[in-house]
C-alpha positions as CSV (number, residue, x, y, z in Angstrom):
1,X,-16.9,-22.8,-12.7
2,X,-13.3,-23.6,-13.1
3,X,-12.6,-20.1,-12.1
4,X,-13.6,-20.3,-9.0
5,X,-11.8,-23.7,-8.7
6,X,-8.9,-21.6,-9.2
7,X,-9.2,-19.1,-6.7
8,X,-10.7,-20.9,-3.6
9,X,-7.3,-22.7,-2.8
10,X,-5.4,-19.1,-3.5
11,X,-8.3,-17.5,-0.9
12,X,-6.7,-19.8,1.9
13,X,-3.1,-19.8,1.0
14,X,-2.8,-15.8,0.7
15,X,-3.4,-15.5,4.0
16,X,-1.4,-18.2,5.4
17,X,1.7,-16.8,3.3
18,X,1.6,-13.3,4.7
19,X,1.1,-14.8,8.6
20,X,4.7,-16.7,7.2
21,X,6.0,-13.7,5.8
22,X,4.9,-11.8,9.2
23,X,6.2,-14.1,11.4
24,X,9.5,-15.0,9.5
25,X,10.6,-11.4,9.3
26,X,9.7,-10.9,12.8
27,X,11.6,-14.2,13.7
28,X,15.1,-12.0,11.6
29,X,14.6,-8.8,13.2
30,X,14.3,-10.4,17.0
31,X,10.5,-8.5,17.2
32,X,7.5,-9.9,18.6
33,X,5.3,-10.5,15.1
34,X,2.3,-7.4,16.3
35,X,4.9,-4.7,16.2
36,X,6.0,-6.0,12.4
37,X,2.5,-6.0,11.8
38,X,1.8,-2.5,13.3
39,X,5.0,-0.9,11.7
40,X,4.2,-2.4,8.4
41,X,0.5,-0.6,8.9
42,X,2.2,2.6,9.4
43,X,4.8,2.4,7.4
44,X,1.7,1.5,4.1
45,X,-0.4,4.9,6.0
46,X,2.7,7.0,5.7
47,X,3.3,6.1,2.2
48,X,0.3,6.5,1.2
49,X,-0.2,9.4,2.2
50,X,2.5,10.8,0.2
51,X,1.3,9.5,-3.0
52,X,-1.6,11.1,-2.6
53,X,-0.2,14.5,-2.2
54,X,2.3,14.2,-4.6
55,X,-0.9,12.7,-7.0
56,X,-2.9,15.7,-6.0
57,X,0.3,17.9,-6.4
58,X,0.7,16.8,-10.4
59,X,-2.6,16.4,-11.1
60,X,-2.9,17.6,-15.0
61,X,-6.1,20.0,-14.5
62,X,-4.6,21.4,-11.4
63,X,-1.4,22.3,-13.2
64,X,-3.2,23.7,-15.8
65,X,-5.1,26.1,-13.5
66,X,-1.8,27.3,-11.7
67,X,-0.3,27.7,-15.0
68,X,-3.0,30.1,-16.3
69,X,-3.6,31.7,-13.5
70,X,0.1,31.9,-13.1
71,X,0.4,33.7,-16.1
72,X,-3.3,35.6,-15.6
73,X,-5.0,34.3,-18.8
């Protein structure tokens, strides 16, 4: 129960802080505050994108199969 006394106030202020953030950062870089949002969305796609290649790239098991089959065991 105290728990949840805990995390109702965060559940309203979370949001409210990243509208701030949002709008503030728009406010510095002379943007309206949807193309922030929208480059920030991109920007998050694009990068996660990446880690998953790279994660797919060094996956252990997948190493291990190039490895053998590199060297035809």
């Amino acid at each position: 129960m105290l728990m949840l006394s805990l995390i109702r106030p965060l559940a309203v202020v979370i949001p409210w802080l990243l509208k701030l953030a949002s709008w503030t950062l728009a406010r510095s870089l002379q943007l309206p505050e949807p193309v922030v949002h929208d480059t920030g969305v991109f920007v998050f796609a694009q990068a996660q994108t990446i880690e998953n290649r790279v994660g797919k790239a060094l996956c252990p098991i997948r190493l291990l199969r190039q490895l053998r089959a590199l060297f035809g065991s």
